[in-house]
Backbone as numpy.savetxt, mean C-alpha at the origin, in Angstrom:
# Nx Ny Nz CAx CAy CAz Cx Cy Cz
32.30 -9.25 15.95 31.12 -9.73 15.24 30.93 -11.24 15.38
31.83 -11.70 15.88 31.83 -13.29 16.01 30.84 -14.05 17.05
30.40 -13.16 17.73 29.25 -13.52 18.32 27.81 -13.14 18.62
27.84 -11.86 17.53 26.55 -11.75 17.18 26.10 -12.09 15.04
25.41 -13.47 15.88 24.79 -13.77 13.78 23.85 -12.71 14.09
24.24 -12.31 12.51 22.74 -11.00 11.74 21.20 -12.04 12.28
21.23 -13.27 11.44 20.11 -13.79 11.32 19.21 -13.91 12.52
20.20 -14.62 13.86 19.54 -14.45 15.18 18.97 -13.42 15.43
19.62 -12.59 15.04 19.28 -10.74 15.89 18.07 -10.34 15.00
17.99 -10.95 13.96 16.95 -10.54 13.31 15.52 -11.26 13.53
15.88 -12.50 14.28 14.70 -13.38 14.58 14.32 -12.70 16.30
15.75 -12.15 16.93 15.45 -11.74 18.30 14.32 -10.70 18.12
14.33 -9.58 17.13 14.08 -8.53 16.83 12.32 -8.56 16.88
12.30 -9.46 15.73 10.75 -10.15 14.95 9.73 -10.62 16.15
10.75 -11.38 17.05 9.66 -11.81 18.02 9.21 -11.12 18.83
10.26 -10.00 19.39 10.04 -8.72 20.40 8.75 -8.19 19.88
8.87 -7.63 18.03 7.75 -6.90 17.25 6.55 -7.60 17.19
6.50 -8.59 17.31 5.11 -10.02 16.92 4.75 -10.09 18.15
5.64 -10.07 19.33 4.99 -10.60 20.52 4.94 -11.94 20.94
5.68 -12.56 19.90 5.80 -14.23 20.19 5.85 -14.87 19.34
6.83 -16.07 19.39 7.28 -16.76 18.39 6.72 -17.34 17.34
5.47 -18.00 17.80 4.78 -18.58 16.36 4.59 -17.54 15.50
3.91 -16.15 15.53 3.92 -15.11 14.92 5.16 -14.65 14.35
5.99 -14.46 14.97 7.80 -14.00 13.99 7.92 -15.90 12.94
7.74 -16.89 13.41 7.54 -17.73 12.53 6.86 -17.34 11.49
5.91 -17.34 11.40 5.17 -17.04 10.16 5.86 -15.73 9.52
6.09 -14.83 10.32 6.60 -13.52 9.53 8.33 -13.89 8.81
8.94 -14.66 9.48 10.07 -14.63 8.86 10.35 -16.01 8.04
9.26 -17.34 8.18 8.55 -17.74 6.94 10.03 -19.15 7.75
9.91 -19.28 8.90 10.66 -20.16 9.33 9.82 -20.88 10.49
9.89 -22.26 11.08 9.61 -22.94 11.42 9.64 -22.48 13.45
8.76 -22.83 14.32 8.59 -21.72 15.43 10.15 -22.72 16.41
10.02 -23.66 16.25 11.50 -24.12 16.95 12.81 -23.65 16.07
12.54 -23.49 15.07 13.66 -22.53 14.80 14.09 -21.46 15.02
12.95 -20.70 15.09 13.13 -19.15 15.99 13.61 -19.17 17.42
12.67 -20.11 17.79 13.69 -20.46 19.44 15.00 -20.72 19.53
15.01 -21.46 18.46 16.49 -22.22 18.27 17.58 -21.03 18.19
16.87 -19.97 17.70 17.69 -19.24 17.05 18.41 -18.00 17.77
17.22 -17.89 18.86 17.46 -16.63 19.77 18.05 -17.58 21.05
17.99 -18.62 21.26 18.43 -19.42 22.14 19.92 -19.34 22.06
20.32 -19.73 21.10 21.76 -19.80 19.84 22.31 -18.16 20.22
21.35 -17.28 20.09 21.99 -15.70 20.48 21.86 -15.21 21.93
21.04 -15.77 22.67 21.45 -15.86 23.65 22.86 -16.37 24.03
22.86 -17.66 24.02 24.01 -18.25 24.56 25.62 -17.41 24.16
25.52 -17.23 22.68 26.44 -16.29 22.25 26.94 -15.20 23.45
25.96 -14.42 23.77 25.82 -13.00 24.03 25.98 -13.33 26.16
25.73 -14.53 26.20 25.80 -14.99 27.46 24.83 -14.47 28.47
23.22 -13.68 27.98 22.62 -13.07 28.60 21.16 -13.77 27.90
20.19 -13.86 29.15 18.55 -13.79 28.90 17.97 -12.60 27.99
17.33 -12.98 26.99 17.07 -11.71 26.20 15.32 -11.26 26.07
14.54 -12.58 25.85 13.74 -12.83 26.27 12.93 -13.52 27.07
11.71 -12.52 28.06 10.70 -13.51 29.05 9.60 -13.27 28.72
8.83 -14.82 29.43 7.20 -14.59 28.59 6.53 -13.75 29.66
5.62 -12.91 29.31 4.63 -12.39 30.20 3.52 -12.47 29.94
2.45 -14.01 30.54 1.65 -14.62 29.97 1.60 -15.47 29.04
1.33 -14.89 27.82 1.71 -15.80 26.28 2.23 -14.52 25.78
2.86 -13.13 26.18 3.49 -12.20 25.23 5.08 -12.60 25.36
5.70 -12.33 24.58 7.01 -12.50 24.76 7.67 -11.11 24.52
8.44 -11.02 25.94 8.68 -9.59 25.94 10.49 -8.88 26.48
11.23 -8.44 25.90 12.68 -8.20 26.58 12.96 -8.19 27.72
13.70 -9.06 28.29 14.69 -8.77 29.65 15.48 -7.31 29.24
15.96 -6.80 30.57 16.68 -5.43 30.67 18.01 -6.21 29.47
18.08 -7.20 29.29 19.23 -7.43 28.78 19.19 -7.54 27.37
17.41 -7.49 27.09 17.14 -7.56 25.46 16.78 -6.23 25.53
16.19 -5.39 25.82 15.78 -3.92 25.72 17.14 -3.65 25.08
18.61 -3.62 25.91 19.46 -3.09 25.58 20.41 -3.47 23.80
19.92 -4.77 23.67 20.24 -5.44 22.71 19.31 -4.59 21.38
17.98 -4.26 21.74 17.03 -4.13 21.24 17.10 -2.51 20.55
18.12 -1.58 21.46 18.01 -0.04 21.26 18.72 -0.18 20.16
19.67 -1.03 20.30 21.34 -1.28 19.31 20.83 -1.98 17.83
19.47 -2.43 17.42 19.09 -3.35 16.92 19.11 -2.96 15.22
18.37 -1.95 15.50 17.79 -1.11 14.23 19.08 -0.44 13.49
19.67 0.41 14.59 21.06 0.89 14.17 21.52 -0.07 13.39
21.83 -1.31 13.97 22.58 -2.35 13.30 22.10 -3.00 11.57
20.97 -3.13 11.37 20.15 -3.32 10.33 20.09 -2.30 9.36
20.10 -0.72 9.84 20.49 0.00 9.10 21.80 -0.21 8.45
23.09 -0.61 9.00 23.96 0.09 8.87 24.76 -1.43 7.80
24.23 -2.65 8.06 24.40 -3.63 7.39 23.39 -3.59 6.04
22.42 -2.62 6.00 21.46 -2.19 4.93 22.33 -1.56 3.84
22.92 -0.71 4.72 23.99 0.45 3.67 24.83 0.04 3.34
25.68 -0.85 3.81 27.16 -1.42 3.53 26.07 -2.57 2.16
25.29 -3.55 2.15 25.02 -4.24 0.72 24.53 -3.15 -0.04
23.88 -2.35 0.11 23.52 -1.50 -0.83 24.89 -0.82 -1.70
25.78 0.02 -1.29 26.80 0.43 -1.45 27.62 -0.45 -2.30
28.20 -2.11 -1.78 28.78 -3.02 -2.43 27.98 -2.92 -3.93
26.23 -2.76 -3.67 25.54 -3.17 -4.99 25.74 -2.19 -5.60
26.63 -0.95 -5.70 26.00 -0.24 -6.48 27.84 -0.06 -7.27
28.72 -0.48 -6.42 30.10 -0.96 -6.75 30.11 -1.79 -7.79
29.59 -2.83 -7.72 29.23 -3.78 -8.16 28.62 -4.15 -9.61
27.43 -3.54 -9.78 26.46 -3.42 -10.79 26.13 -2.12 -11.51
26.29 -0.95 -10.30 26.02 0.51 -10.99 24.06 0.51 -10.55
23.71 -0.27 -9.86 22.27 -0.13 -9.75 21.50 0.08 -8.42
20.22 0.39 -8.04 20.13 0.87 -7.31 18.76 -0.51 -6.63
18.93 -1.38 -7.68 18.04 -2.06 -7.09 16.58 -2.12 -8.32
15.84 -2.97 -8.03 14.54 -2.74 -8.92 13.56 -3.30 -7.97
12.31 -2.00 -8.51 11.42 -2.34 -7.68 9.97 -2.38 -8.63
8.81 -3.85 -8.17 7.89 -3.92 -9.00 6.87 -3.26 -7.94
6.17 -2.77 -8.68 4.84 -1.47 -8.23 3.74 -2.34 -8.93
2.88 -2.15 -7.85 1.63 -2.63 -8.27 0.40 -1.61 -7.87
-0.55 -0.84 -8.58 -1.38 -0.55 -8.35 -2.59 -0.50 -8.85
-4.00 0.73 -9.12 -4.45 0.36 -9.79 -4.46 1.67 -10.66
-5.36 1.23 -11.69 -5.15 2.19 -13.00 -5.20 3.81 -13.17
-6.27 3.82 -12.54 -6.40 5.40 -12.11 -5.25 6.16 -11.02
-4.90 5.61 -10.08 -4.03 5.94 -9.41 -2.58 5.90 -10.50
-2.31 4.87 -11.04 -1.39 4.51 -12.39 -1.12 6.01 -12.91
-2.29 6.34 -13.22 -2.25 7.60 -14.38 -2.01 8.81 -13.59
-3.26 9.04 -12.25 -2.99 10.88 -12.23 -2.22 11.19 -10.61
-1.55 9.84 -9.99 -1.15 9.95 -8.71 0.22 9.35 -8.62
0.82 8.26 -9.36 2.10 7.78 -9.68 3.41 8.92 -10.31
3.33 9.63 -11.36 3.83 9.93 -11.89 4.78 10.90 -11.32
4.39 11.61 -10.67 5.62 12.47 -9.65 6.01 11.74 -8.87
5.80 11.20 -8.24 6.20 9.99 -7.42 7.28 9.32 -8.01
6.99 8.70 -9.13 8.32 8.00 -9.89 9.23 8.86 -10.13
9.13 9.86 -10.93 9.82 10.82 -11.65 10.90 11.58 -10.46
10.19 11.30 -8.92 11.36 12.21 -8.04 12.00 10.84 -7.78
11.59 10.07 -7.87 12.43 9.11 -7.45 13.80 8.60 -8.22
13.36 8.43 -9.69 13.97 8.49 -10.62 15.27 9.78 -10.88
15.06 10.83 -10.23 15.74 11.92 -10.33 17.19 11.55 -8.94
16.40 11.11 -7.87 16.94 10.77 -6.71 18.05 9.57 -7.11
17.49 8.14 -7.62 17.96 6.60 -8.18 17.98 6.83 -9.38
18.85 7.38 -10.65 18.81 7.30 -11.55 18.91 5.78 -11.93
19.85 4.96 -11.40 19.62 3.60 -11.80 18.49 2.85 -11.43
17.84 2.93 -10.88 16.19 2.78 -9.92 15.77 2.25 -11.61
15.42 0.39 -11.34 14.72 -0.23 -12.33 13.24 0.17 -11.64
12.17 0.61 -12.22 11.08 0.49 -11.90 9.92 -0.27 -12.89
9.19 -1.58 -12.20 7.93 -2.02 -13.48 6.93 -1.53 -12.33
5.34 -0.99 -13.66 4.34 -0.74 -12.58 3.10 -1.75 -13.19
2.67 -2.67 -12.19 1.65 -3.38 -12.77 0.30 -3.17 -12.76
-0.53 -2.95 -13.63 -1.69 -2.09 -13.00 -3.28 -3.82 -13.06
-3.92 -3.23 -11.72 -4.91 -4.38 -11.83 -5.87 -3.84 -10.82
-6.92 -4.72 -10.52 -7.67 -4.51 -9.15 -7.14 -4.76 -7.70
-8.00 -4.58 -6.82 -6.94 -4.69 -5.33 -6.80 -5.92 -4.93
-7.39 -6.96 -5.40 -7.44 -8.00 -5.09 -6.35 -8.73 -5.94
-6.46 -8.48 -7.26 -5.13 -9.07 -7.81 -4.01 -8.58 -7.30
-3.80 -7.36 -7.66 -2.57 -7.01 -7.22 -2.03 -7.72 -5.34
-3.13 -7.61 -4.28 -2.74 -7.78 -3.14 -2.48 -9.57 -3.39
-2.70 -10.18 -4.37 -2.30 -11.62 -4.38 -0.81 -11.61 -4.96
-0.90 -10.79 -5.96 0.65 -10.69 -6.39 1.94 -9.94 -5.41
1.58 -9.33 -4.45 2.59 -8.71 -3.49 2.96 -10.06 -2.28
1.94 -11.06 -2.04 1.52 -12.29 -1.07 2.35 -12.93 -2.04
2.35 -13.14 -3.14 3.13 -14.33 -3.47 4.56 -13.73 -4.16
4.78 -12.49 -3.93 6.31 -12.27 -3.89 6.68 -12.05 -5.81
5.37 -11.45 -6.41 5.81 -11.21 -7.95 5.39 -9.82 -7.86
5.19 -9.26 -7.07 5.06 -7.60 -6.71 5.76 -7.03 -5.58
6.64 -6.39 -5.49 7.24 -5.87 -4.47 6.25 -5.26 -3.25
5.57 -3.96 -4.01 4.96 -3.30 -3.09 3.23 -2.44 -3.77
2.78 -2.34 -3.09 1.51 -2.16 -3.89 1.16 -0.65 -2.83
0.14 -0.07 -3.88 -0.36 1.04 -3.97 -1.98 1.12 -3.96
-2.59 -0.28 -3.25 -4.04 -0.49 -3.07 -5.54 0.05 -2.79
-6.42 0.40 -3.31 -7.79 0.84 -2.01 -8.07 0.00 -1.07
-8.27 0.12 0.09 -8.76 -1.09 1.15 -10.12 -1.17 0.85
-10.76 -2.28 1.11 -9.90 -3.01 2.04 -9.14 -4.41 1.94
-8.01 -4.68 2.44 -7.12 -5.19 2.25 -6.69 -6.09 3.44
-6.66 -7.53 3.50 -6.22 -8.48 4.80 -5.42 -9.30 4.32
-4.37 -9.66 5.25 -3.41 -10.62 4.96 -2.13 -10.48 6.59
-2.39 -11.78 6.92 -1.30 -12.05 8.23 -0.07 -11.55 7.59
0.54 -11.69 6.51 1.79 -11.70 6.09 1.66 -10.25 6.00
0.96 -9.23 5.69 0.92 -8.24 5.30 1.09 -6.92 5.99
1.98 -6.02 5.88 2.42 -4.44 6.63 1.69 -3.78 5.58
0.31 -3.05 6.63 -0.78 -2.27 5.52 -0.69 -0.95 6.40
-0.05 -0.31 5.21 0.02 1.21 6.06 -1.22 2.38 5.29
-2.33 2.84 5.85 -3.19 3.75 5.08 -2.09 5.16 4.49
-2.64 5.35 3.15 -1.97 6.82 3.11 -2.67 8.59 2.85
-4.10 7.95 2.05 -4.57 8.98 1.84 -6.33 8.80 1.97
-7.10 9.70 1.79 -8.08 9.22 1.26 -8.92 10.45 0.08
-9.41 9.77 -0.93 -10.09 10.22 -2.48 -11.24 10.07 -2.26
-11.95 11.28 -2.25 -13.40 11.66 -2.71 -14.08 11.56 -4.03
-14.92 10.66 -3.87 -15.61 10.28 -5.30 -16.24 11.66 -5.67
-16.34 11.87 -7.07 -17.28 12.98 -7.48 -18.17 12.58 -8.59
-18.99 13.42 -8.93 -19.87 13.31 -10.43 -19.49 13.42 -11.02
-19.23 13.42 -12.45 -19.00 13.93 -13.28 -19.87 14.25 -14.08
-20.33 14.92 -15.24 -21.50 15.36 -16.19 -21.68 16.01 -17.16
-22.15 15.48 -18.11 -22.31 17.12 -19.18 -22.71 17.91 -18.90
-22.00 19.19 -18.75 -22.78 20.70 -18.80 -24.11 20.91 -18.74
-24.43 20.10 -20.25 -25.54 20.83 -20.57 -27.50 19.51 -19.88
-26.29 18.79 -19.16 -27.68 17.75 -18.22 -28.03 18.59 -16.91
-29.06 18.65 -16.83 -29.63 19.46 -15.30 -29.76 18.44 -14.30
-29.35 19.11 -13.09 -28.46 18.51 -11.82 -29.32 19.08 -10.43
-29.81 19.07 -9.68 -30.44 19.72 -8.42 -29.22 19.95 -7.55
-29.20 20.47 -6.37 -28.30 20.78 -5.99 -27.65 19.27 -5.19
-28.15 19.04 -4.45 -27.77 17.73 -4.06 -28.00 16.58 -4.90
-26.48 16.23 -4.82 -26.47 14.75 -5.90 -26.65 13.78 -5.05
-28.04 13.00 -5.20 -28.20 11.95 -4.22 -27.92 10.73 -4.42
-28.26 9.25 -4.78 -28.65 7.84 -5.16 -29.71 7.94 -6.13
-30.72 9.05 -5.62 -32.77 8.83 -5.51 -31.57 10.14 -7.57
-30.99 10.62 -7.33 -31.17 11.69 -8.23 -30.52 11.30 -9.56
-29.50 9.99 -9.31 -28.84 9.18 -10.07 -29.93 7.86 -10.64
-30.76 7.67 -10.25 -31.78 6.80 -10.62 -32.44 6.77 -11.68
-32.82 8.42 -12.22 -33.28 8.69 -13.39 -32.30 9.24 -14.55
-30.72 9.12 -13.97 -29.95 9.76 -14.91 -29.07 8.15 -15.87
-28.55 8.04 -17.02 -27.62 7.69 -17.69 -26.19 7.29 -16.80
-26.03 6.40 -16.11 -24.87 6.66 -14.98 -24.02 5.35 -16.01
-22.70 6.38 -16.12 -21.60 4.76 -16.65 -20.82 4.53 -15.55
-20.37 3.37 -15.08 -20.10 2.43 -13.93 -18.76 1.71 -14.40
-17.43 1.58 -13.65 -16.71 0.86 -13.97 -16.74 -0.27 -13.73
-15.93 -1.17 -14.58 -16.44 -2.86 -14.52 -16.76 -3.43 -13.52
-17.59 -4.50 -13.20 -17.56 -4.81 -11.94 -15.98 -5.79 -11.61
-15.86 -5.94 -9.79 -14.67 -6.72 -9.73 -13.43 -5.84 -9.09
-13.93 -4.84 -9.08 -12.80 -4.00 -8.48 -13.76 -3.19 -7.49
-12.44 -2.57 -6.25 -13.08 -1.64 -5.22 -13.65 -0.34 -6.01
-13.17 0.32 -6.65 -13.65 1.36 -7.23 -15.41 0.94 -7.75
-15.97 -0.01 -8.53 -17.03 -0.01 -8.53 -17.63 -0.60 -7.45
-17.11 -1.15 -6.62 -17.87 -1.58 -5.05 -18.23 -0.97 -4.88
-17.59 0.21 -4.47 -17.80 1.59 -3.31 -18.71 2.47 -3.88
-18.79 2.49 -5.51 -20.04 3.51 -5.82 -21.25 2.33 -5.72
-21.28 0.76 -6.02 -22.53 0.52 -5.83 -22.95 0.49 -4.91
-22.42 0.07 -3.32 -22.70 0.63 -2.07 -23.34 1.39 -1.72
-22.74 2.70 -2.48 -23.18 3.95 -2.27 -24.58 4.24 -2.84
-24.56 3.94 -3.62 -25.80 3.81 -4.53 -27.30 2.98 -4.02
-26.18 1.74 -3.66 -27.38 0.63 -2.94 -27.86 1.61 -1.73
-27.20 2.11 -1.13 -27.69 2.43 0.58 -28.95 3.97 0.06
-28.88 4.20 -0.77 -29.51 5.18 -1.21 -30.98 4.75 -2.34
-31.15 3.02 -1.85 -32.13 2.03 -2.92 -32.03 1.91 -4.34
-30.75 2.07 -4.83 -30.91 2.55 -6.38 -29.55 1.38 -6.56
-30.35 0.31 -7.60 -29.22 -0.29 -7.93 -29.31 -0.04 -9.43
-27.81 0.07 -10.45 -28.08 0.06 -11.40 -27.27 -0.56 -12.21
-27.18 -0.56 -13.41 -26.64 -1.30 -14.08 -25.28 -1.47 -14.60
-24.53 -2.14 -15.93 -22.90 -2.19 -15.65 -22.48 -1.69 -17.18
-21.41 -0.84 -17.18 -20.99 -0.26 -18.76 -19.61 0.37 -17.60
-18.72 0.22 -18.39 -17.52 0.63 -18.47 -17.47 2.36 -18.07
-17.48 2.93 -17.24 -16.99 4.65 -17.11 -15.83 5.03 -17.81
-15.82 5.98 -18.80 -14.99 6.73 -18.92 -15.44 8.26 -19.35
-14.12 9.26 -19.40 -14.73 10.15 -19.17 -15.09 10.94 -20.53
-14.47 10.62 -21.80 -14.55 10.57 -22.93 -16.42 10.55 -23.31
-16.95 9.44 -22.63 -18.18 9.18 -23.25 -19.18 10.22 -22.18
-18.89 10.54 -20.77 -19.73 11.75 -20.47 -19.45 12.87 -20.95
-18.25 13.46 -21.81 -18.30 14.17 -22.85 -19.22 14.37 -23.79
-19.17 13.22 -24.26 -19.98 12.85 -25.33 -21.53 12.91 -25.52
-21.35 13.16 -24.01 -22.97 13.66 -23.72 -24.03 11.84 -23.31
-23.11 10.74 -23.47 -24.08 9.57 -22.73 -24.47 9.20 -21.50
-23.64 9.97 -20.67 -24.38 9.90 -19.38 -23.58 10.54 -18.01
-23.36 10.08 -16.94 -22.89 11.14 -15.82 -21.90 9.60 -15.68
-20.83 9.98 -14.15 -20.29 9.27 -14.06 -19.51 9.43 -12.59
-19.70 8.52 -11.90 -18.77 8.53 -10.41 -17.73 7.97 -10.31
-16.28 9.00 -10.20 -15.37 8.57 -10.51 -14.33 9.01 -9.07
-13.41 8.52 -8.57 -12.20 8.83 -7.80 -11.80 10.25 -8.23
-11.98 11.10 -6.41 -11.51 12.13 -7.05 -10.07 12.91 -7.90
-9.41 11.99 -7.71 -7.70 11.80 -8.41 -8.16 11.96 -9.52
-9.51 11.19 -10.18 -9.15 11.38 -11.62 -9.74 12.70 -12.57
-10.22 13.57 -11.46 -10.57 14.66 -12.05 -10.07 16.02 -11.22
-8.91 16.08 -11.57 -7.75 17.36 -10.91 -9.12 18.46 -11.49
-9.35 19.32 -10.69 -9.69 20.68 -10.66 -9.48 21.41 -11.47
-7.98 21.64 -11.59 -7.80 22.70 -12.49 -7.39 21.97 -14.15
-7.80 20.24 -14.25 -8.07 20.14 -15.73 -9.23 19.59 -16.35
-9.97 20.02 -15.59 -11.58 20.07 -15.89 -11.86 20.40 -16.92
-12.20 19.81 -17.99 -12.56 20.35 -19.77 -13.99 21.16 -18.94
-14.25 22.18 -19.56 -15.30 23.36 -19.67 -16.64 22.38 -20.07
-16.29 21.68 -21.00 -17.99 21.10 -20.68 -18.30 19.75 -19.85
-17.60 19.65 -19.02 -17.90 18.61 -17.57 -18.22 19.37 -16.57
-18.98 19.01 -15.66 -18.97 19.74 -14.31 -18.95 18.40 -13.30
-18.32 18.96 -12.66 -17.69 18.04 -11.23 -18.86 18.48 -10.03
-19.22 17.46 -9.02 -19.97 17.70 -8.22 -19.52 17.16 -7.09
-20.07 17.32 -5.79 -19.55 16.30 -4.47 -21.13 15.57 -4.41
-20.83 14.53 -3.87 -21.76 13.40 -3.42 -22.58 13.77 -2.37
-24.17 13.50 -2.50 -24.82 13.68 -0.85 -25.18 12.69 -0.40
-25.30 11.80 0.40 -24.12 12.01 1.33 -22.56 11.65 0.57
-21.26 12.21 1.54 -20.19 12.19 0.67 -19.98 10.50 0.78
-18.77 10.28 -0.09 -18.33 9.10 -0.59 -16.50 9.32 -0.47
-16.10 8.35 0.04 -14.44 8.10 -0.03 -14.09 6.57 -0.15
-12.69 6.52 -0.67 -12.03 6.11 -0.73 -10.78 5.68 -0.15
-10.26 5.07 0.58 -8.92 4.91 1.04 -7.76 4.20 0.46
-6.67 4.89 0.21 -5.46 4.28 -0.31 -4.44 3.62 0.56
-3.99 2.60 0.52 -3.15 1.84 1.75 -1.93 1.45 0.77
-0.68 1.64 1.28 0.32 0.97 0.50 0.40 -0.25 1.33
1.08 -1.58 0.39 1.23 -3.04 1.16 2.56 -3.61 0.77
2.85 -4.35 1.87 4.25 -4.92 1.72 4.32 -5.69 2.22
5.08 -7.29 2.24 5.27 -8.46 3.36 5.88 -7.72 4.38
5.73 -8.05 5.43 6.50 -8.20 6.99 7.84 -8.17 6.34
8.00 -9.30 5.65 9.11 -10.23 5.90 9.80 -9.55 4.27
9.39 -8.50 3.67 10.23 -8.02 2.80 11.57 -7.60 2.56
12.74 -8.29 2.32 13.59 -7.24 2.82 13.79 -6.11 1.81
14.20 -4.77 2.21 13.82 -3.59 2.03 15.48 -3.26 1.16
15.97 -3.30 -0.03 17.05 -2.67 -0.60 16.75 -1.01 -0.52
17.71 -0.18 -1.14 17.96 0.89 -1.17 16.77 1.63 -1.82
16.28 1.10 -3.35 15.51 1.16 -4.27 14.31 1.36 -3.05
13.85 0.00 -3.24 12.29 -0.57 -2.39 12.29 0.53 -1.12
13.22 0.57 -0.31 13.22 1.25 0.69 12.95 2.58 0.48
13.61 3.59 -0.55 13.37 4.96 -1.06 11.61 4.92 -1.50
11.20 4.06 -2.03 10.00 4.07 -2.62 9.18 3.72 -1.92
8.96 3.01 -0.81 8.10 2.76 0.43 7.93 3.95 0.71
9.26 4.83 1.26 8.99 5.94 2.08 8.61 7.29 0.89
8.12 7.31 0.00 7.55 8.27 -0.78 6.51 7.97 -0.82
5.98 6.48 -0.91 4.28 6.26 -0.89 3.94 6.43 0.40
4.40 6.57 1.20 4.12 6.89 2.66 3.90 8.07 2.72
5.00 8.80 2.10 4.87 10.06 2.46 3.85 10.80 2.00
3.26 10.21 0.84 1.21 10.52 0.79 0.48 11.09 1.78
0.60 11.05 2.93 -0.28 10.99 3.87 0.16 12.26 4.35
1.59 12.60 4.17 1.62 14.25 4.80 0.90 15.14 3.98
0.74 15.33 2.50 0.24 15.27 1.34 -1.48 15.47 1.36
-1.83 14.62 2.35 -3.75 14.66 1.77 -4.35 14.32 2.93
């Protein structure tokens, strides 16, 4: 081990994935002559060329390919050995902060945690709930681990993996008459409650709405008050499961339809414990799911 540092191999790694150094700079939040410095430093170690430029890409010699197969293995396996010490150690599995937003919070989180929790009994979990924009500022500045977002979503620093996508529906009292197609033009003359503005969730229905000439106005949605008989309501289809449909709502699909996309987010440059790591790959695993 005396002549391979973790840290080099991990900067060798970054630049192979980025394609070139100023980019693994920014991703590993270090200075771009340091990255050189660094794989230069593991070169010399290793006594072999690891990387050549092709053009402005920076890309493995036969002598980094081979370095490169061995790479991941290695990261795994130095993953498991701190994890293991940590759990010697403390009895814990790590803590991880969740950020998403509210509706997802309520009818799409909860198995999710709960297998996880069954899996990491020591698994600290906080979940912070906000819009996509807050939350994607709080994962950027490193007071959110990993987020559970609607796109759309940008950030250089940022690994944005899509996972699912949610169909908006109507919602309505029973007893309000509906034509068969729910249009913009058909929402114009109805009572529509709207969630606050400021978040993707009301973007995407006023969009929807706008492209259909109908702009309207702003009151809080919930589903309590189209009960109540005050008006209809376009909501994420997550938040109205099928089979717990109270008898006097009726659920509709959109004409034209309407979606949503869910993206989980994480820095590049996160490193991934046992915890964080188990829980990445369950919000991922969304996508086999929907």
């Amino acid at each position: 081990m005396k002549n391979l540092n973790l840290a080099y191999l991990e900067s060798f790694r970054v630049v192979i994935a980025s394609g070139g150094f100023s980019a693994a700079a920014e991703r590993l939040q270090l200075t771009q002559p340091a990255v050189s410095l660094q794989v230069r430093q593991l070169e010399k170690s290793l006594n072999a060329t690891l990387i050549e430029r092709v053009g402005r890409k920076a890309r493995p010699t036969a002598a980094g390919s081979a370095l490169l197969s061995h790479a991941e293995q290695i990261n795994a396996a130095v993953t498991s050995a701190v994890d293991a010490v940590a759990q010697q150690t403390n009895g814990t599995a790590g803590r991880v902060r969740l950020g998403t937003g509210a509706t997802a919070c309520i009818f799409l989180l909860p198995p999710i945690l709960r297998a996880l929790r069954t899996t990491l009994p020591s698994l600290e979990i906080t979940v912070t709930t906000g819009n996509t924009a807050e939350i994607a500022k709080a994962v950027e500045d490193n007071t959110i681990d990993i987020a559970l977002v609607t796109l759309p979503v940008s950030g250089r620093s940022f690994e944005i993996t899509p996972v699912m996508d949610d169909e908006f529906v109507l919602i309505a009292p029973r007893a309000m008459a509906l034509p068969a197609r729910i249009t913009p033009a058909v929402l114009a003359s109805k009572p529509v409650l709207l969630f606050e503005p400021g978040g993707n969730t009301r973007r995407t229905a006023d969009e929807w709405l706008a492209r259909g000439g109908v702009s309207l106005g702003s009151v809080e949605a919930i589903k309590e008050m189209v009960r109540a008989g005050l008006g209809c309501a376009i909501l994420p289809g997550m938040a109205v499961p099928a089979k717990a449909t109270p008898r006097d709502l009726v659920v509709r699909s959109l004409s034209p339809k309407l979606h949503r996309r869910l993206a989980v987010v994480i820095r590049r440059d996160k490193r991934l414990d046992r915890g964080l790591r188990q829980t990445l790959a369950a919000l991922k695993a969304l996508s086999a799911k929907h």
